[in-house]
N, C-alpha and C positions, 0 to 999 in steps of 0.2 A: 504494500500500500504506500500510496507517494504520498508523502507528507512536507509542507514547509510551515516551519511556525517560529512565527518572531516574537521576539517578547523586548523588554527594556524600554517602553513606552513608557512614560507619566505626564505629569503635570510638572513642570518648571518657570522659572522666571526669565524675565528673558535677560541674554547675555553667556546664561550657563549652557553648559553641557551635560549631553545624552548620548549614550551607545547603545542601539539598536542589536540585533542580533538574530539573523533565521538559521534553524536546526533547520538542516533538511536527513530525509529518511527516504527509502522504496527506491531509488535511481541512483548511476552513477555519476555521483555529484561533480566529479572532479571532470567527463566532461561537456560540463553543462554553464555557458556565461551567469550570471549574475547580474542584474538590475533590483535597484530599490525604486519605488514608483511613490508617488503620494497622493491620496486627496482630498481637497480642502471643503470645508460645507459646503456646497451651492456651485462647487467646480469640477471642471473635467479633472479623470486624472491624468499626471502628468510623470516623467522621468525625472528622478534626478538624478541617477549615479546608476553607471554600467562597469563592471570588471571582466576580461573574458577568464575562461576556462582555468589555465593555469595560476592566475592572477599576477604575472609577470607580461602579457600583455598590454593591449589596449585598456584602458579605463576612461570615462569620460565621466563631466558634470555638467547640469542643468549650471545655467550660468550664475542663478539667483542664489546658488548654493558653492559656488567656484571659491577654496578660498578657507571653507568654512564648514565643509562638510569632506569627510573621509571613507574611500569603501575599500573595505579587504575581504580579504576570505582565507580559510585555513582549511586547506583540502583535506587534512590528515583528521580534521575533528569535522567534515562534513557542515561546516558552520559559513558563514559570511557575516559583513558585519559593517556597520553602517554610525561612522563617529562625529556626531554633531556639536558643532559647537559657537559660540556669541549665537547662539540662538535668539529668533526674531516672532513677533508674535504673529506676524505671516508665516512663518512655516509649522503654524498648527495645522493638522492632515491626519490623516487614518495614513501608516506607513506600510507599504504591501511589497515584499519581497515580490520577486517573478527567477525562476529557473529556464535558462533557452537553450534550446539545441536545434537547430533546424526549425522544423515545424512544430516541435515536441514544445510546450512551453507549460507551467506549471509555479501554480501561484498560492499563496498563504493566505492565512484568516486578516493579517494586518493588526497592527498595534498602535493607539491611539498614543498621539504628541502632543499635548497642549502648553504652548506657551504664555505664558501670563502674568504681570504681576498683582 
């Protein structure tokens, strides 16, 4: 059974930092890119951060987050991982890992980020 599940969600003030985090399970993780995705109330969702496979490739950022937000992955613990930081009260969003391989793409429950003070 494929499984991705993020956790490391909360409430925070803005400025601080947050690490995100998806277990993945049921596929082979290592090779499969990595995207973190977000969505905000009343918004599409949107990309912000892509790692490929190894995690020694390509990585990209949404630009709103260039700067200020980190994506890794650790193939050995099947994990990925997503480190935010000067957190802004615009980047409150439901956070939703996505696993890709081709066609194959496979996506998590998502973990709420609320910035606020």
């Amino acid at each position: 059974q494929v499984q991705l599940v993020e956790s490391g969600g909360g409430l925070v003030q803005p400025g601080e930092a947050l690490t995100l985090s998806c277990a993945a399970s049921g596929f082979t993780f290592n090779t499969y890119a990595i995207q973190w995705h977000r969505q905000a109330p009343g918004k599409e969702r949107e990309l912000v951060a892509g790692i490929s496979s190894n995690g020694n490739g390509n990585i990209l950022y949404a630009d709103s987050v260039k700067g200020r937000f980190t994506i890794s992955r650790d193939n050995s613990k099947n994990t990925a991982f997503l480190q935010m930081s000067s957190l802004k009260p615009e980047d409150t969003a439901v956070y939703y890992c996505k696993a890709i391989m081709g066609r194959s793409a496979y996506w998590g429950q998502g973990t709420l980020v609320t910035v606020s003070s």
